[in-house]
N, C-alpha and C positions, 0 to 999 in steps of 0.2 A: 504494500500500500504506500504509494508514495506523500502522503497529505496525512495529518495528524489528526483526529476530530475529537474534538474536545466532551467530555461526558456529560456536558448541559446539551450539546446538539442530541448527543445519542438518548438523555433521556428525556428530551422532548419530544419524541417519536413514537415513545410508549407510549400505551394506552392503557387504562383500567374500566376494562367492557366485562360486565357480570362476575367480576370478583375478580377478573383472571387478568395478566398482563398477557398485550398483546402489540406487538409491531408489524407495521404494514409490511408485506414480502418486495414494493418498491423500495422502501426507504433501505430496508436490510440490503439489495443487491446494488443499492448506493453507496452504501459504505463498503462493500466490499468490490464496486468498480465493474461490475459485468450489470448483464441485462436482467432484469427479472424473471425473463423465459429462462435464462442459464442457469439464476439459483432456485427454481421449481423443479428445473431439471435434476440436478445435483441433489437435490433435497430428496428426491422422489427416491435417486438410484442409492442415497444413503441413510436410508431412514431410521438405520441400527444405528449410526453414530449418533443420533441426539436424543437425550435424555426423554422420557417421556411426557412430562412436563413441558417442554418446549417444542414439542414435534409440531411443524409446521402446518396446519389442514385446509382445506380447500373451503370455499364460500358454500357451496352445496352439501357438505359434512356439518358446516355448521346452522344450515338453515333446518334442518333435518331434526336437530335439539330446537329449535324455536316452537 
């Protein structure tokens, strides 16, 4: 990552929706400099690396609890 971003940018990004935090998947492949199709992609094919808690889900998994 060539650029430093300071943790008022990153945690102004958060959100607290129904108890849970939550960051939008553009702002996340912002800070990490690719596209947001490439960290969905990545996400999809790595799903065992992130904690359960933090696992990424799509708009349709979560209208599904609404």
């Amino acid at each position: 990552m060539s650029n430093v971003i300071s943790m008022e940018v990153i945690t102004s990004k958060i959100f607290v929706i129904r108890g849970k935090k939550v960051m939008l998947d553009g702002d996340l492949a912002f800070f990490y400099e690719v596209t947001t199709k490439r960290l969905n992609e990545q996400v999809k094919r790595n799903i065992k690396w992130f904690p359960e808690d933090c696992v990424p889900r799509t708009y349709v998994e979560v209208r599904k609890e609404a």
